[in-house]
C-alpha positions as CSV (number, residue, x, y, z in Angstrom):
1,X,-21.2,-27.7,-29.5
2,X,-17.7,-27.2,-26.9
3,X,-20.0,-28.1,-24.4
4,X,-20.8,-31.5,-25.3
5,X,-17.4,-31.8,-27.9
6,X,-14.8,-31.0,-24.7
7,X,-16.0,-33.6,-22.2
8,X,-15.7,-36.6,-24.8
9,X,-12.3,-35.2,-26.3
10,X,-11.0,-35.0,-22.4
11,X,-12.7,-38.9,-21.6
12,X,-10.2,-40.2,-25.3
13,X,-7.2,-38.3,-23.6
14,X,-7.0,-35.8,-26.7
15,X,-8.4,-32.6,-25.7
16,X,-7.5,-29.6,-27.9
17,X,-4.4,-27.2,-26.6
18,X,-3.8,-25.1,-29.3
19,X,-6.9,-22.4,-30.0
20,X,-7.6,-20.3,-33.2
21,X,-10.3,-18.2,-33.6
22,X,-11.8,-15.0,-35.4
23,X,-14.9,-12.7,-35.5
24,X,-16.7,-13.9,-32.2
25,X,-15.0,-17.5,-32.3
26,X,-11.7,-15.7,-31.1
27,X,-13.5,-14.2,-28.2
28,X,-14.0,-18.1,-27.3
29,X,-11.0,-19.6,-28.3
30,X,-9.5,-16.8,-25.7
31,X,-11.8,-18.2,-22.9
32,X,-11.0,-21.9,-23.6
33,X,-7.4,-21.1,-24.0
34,X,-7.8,-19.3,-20.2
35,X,-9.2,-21.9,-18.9
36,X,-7.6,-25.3,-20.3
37,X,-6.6,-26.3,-16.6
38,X,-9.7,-26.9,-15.7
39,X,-12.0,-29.5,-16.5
40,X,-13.9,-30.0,-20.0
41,X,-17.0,-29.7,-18.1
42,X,-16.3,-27.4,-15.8
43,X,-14.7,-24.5,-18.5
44,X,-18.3,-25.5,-20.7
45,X,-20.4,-24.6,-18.1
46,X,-18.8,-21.3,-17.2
47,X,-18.9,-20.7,-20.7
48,X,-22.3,-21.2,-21.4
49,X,-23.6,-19.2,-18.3
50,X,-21.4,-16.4,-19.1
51,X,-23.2,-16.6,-23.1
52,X,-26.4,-16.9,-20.9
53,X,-26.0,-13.4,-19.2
54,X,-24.3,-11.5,-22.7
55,X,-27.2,-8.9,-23.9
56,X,-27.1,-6.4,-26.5
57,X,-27.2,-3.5,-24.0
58,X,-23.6,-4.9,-22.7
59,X,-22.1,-5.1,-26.9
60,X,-22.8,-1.7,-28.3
61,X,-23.9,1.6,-27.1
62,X,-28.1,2.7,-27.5
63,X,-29.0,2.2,-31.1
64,X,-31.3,5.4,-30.1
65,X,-28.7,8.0,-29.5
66,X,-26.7,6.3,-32.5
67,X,-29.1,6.8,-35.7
68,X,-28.6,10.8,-35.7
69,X,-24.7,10.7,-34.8
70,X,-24.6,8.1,-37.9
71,X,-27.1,10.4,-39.9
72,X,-24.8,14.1,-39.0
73,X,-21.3,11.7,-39.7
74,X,-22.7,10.5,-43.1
75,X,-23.5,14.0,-44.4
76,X,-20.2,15.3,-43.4
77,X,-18.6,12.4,-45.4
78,X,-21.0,13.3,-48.0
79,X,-20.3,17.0,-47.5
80,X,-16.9,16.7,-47.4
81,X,-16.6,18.0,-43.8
82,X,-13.2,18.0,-41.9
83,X,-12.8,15.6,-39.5
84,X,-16.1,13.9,-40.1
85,X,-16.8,10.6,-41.0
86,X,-18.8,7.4,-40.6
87,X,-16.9,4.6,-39.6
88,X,-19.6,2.1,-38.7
89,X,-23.6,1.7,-38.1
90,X,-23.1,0.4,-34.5
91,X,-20.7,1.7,-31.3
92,X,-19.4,-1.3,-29.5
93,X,-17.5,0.9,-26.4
94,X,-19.4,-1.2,-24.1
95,X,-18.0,-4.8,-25.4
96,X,-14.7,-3.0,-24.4
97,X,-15.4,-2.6,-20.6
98,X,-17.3,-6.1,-20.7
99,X,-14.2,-7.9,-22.2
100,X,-12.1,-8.6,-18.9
101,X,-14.9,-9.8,-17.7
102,X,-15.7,-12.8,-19.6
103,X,-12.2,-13.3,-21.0
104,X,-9.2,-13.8,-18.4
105,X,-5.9,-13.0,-20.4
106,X,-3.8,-13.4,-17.1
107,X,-5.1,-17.4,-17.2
108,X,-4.2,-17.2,-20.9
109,X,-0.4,-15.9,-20.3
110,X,-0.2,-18.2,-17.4
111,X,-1.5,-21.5,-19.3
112,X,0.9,-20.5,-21.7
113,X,3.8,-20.3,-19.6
114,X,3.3,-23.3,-17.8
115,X,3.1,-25.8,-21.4
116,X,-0.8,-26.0,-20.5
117,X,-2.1,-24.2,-23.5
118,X,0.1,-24.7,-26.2
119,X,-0.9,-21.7,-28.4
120,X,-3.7,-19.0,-28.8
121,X,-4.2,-17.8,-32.2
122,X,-6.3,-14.5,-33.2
123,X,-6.8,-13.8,-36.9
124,X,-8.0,-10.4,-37.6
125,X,-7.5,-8.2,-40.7
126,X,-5.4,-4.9,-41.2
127,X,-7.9,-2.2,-42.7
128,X,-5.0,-0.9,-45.2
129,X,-3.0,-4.4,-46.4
130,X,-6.1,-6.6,-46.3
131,X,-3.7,-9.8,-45.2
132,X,-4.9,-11.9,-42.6
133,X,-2.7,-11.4,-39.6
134,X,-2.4,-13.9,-37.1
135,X,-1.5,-12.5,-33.5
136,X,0.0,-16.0,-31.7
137,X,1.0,-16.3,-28.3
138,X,2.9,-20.0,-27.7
139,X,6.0,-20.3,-25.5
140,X,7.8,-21.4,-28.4
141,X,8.5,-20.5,-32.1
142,X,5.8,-23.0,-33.2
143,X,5.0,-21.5,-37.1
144,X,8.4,-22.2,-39.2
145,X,7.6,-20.8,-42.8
146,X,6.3,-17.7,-43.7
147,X,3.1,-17.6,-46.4
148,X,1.9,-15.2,-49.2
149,X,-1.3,-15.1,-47.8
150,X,-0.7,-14.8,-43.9
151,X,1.1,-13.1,-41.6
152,X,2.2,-14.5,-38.3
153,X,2.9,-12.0,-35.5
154,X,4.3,-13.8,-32.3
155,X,3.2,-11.5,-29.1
156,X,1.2,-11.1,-25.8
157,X,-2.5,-11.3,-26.6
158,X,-4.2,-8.4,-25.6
159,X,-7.9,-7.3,-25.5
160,X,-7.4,-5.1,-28.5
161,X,-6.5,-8.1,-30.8
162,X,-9.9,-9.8,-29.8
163,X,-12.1,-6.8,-30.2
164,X,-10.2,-6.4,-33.9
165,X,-11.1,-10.0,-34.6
166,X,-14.8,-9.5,-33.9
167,X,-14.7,-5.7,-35.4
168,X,-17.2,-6.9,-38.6
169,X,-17.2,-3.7,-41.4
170,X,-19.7,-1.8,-41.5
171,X,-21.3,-3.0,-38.4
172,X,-18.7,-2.3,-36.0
173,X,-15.7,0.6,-36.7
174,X,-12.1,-0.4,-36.8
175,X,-9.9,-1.5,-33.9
176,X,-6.6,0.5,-33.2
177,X,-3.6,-2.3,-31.8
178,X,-0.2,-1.3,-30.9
179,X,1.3,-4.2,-30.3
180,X,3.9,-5.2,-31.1
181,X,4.7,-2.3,-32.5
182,X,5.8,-3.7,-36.1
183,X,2.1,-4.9,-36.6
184,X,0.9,-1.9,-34.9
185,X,-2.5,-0.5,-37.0
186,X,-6.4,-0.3,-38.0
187,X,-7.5,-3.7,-37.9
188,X,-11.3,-5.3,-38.6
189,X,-13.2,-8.9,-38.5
190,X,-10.4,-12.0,-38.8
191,X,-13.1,-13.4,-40.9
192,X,-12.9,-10.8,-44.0
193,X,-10.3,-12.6,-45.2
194,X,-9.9,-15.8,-43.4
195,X,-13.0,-17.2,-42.3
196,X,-12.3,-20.2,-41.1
197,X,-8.5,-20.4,-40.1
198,X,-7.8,-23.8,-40.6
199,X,-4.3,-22.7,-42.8
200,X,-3.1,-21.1,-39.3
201,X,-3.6,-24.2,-37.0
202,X,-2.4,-26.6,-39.6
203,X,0.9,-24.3,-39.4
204,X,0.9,-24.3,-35.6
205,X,1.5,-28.0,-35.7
206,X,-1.6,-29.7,-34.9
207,X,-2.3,-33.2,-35.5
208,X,-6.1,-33.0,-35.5
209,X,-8.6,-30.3,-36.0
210,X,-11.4,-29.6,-34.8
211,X,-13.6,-27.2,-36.6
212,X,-16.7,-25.0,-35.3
213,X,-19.0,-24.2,-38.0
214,X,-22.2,-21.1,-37.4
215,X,-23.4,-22.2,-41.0
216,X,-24.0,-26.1,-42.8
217,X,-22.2,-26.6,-45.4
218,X,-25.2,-28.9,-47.1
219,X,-26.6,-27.9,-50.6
220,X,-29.7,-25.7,-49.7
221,X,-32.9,-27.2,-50.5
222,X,-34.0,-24.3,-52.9
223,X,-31.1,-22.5,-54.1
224,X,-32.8,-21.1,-56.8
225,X,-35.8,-19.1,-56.0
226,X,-38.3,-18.1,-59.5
227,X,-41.3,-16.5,-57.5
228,X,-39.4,-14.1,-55.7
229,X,-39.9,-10.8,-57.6
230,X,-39.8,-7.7,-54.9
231,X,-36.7,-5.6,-55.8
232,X,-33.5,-6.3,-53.3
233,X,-32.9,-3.3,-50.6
234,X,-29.6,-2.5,-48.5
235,X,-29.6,-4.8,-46.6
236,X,-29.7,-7.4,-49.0
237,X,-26.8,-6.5,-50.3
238,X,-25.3,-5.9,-46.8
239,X,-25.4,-10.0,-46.1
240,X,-24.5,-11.0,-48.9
241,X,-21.2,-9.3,-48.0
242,X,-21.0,-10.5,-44.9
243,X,-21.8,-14.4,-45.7
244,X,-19.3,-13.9,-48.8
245,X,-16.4,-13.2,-46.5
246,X,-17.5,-14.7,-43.2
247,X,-19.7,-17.7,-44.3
248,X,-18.9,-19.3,-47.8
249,X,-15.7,-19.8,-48.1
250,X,-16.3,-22.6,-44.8
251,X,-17.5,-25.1,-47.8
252,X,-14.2,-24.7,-49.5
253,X,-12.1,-24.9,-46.7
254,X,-13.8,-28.3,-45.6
255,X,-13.6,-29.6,-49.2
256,X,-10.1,-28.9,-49.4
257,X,-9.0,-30.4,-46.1
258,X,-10.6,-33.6,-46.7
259,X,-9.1,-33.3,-50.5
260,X,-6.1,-33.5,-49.2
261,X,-6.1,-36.1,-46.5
262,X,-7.3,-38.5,-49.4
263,X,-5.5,-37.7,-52.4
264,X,-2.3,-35.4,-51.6
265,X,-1.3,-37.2,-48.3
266,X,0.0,-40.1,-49.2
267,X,4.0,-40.0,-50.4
268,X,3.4,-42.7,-52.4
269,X,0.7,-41.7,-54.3
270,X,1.4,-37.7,-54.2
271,X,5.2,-38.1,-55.2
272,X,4.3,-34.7,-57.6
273,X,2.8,-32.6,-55.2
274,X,5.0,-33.1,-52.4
275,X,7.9,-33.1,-54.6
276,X,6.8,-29.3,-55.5
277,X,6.3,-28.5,-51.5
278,X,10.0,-29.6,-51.1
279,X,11.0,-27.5,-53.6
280,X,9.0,-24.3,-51.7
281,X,10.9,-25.6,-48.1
282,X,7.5,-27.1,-46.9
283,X,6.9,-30.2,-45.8
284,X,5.1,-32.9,-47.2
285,X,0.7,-33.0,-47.3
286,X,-0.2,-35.3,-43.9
287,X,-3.2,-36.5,-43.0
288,X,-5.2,-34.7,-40.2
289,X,-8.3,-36.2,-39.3
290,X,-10.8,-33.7,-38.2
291,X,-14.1,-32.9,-36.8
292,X,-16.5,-31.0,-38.2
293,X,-19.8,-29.7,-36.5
294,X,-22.1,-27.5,-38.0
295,X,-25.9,-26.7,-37.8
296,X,-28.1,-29.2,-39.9
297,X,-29.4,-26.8,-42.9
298,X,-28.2,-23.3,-44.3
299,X,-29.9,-20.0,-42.4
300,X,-30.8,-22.5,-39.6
301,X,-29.6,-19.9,-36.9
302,X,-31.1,-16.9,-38.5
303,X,-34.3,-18.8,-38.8
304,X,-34.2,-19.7,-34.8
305,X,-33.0,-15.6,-34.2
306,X,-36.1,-14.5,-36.2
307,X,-38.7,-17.1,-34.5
308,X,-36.8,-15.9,-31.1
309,X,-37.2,-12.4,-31.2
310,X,-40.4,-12.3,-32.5
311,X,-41.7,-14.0,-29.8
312,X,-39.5,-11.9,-27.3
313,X,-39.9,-8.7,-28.9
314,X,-43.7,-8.7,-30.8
315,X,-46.1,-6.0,-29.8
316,X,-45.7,-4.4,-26.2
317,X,-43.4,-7.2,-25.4
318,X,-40.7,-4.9,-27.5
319,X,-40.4,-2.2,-24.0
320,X,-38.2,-4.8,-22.2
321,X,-35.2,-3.5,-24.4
322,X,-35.9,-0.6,-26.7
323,X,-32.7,-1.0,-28.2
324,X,-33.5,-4.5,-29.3
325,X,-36.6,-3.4,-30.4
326,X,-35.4,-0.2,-32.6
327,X,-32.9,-2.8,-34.1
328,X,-35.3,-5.1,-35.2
329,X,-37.2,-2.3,-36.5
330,X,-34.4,-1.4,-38.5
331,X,-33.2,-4.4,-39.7
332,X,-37.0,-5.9,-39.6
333,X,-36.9,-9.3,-40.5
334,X,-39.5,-10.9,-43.1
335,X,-36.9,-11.6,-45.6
336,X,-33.6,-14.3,-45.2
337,X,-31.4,-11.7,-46.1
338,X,-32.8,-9.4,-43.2
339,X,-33.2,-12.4,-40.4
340,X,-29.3,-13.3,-41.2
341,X,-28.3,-9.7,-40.5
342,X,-30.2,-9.4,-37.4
343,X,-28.9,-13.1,-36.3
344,X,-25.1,-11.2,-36.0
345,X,-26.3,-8.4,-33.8
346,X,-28.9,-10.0,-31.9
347,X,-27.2,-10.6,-28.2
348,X,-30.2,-12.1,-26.0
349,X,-30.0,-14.4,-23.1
350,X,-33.3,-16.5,-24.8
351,X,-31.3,-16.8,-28.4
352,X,-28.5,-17.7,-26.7
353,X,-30.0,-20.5,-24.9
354,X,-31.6,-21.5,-28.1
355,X,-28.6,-21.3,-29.8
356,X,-26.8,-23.6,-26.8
357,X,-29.6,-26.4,-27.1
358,X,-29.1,-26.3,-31.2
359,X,-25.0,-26.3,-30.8
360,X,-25.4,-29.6,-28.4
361,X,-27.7,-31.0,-30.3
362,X,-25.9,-31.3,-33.6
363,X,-22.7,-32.0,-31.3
364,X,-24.4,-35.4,-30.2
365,X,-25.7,-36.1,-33.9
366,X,-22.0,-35.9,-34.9
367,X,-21.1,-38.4,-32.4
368,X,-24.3,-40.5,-33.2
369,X,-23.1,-40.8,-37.1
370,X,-19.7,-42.0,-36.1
371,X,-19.4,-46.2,-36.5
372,X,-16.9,-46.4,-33.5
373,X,-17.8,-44.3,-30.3
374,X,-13.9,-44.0,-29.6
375,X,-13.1,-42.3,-32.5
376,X,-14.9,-39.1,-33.4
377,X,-12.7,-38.0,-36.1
378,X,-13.0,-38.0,-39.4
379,X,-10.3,-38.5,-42.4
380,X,-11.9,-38.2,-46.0
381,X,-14.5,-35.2,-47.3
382,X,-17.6,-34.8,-45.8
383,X,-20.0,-37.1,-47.5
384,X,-22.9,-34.3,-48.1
385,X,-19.8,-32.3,-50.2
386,X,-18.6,-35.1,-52.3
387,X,-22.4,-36.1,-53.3
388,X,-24.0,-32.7,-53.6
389,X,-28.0,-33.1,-54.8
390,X,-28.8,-31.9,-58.1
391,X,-30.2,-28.2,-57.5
392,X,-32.9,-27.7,-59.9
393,X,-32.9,-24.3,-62.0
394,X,-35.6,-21.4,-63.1
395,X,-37.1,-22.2,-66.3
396,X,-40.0,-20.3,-67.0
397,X,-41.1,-22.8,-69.8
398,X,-40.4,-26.3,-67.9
399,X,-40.0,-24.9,-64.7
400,X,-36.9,-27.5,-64.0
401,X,-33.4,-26.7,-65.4
């Protein structure tokens, strides 16, 4: 999507400088943030031919030689063994050595320093509080109230904080930072509790946003499914976790922002609300136009990581990578539920190229929608969330609701 987004921002004179990200969107709002003195087009392609060259081999350890460690550490939770326990399904020690690599923090702190980037953000979640922290590097002071749902922890970035951001429970253990050392401690996924941090760039003082979405935010064209009696397994339940916390509450934060550009920012015709933000020291609701990019229909990636590694990995064609085959296994894949979980692990070249193509594409349909070329952005709610279709139910009798 940055690939087709940055060059037309940069050609308008209003390319982003201030980057926020969590979960795997931190690890690429380090690299733009690195690399904002380049050009658009430049820091897209070095982007894209570094996601071209990421495998699964180079994010976690041999899935292989993990099943019986995770088998002996579960019993000796179970068992009540000393010193044992299982703290996730997957080992990611080699995203660790790969990190400096593809992210150059030095080009962060010097961007920084020179007024190029004007902030890099990192949400990520402490495993004990459960509030979003937000680790911000800026050369100034740039978040001036403090909130009851996040807190905002100036500092140096450092490769801990991303591998925090992306540490998703259950799949990936906890991430030990120690600095600073106020906000030292266990920290997982940035999306667990704020999936898409648009709260945090509001408060860094941006006057647009742009917003990167891995899931539509459309009505799905069957939300209720009747014939679908085969009992539920583990990893049902396993995404349904995951898109609660990382993928859902995208809708709402959409809704809300567009909610408020229409009917809170106006003084004049919001003298109540931001009356009652005066009284809490804030400052009044302004309007932020915003751009919004997401794929075209719900499970559209997962669908495209199924049909990928099928063909990829079917039959004999699964010796190329025994651990992406053993995964797949695992996970298998017949079901929604178990394509969307193998979508988040599933680190191929081929899907990510895939994945590129679909990101442009719905980047240029974006622009393509717009009446005037010259201005991308976008004030009010998204028209498919303010006239959602009428989902039919499951009545056994009528069989509509």
């Amino acid at each position: 999507m940055l690939s087709v987004l940055g060059p037309e921002l940069e050609r308008l004179g209003q390319r982003p400088s201030v980057f926020v990200g969590n979960s795997v969107g931190a690890l690429n709002a380090a690299f733009l943030a690195a690399n904002r003195h380049r050009a658009a087009a430049d820091v897209a392609e070095a982007g894209m031919a570094t996601w071209r060259e990421i495998s699964l081999e180079r994010i976690v350890r041999p899935v292989s030689r993990q099943v019986p460690l995770g088998m002996f550490q579960y019993l000796g939770e179970v068992l009540a063994v000393p010193g044992v326990q299982l703290s996730s399904l997957l080992d990611p020690e080699p995203l660790g050595r790969a990190l400096p690599e593809w992210v150059n923090l030095d080009g962060v702190h010097r961007n920084v320093a020179q007024h190029v980037t004007d902030a890099l953000a990192i949400v990520a979640t402490p495993a004990r509080s459960g509030r979003a922290v937000v680790f911000v590097e800026s050369d100034t002071a740039r978040v001036k109230h403090r909130s009851h749902l996040i807190d905002y922890v100036p500092t140096r970035i450092e490769f801990d904080q991303l591998r925090a951001s992306a540490a998703i429970p259950l799949l990936f253990p906890p991430v030990w930072v120690g600095t600073p050392h106020h906000a030292r401690g266990w920290y997982v996924d940035g999306g667990t509790r704020l999936n898409t941090p648009i709260k945090p760039a509001l408060d860094l003082g941006v006057d647009r946003l742009v917003v990167i979405g891995t899931e539509s935010v459309r009505t799905p064209e069957d939300p209720l499914r009747c014939d679908d009696e085969s009992e539920p397994d583990i990893f049902n339940g396993v995404i349904h976790l995951l898109a609660g916390a990382l993928g859902d509450p995208l809708a709402e934060d959409i809704v809300r922002l567009g909610n408020v550009n229409l009917f809170f920012a106006d003084t004049d015709t919001a003298p109540a609300a931001n009356r009652y933000r005066r009284i809490r020291g804030k400052a009044p609701y302004r309007q932020v136009p915003y751009i919004f990019i997401a794929p075209r229909h719900r499970g559209a990636i997962s669908e495209l990581g199924r049909d990928v590694f099928r063909s990829r990995y079917g039959g004999w064609r699964g010796l190329r990578s025994p651990t992406t085959r053993l995964l797949g296994q695992l996970l298998g894949g017949d079901t929604p539920a178990r394509a969307e979980l193998l979508s988040y692990l599933y680190f191929d070249p081929e899907f990510h190229q895939e994945l590129i193509t679909m990101g442009q594409e719905d980047a240029r349909r974006w622009f393509a929608e717009r009446p005037d070329p010259d201005d991308p952005w976008q004030v009010e709610p998204l028209a498919e969330l303010t006239n959602p279709r009428a989902s039919p139910g499951c009545d056994p009798d009528e069989g509509t609701g």
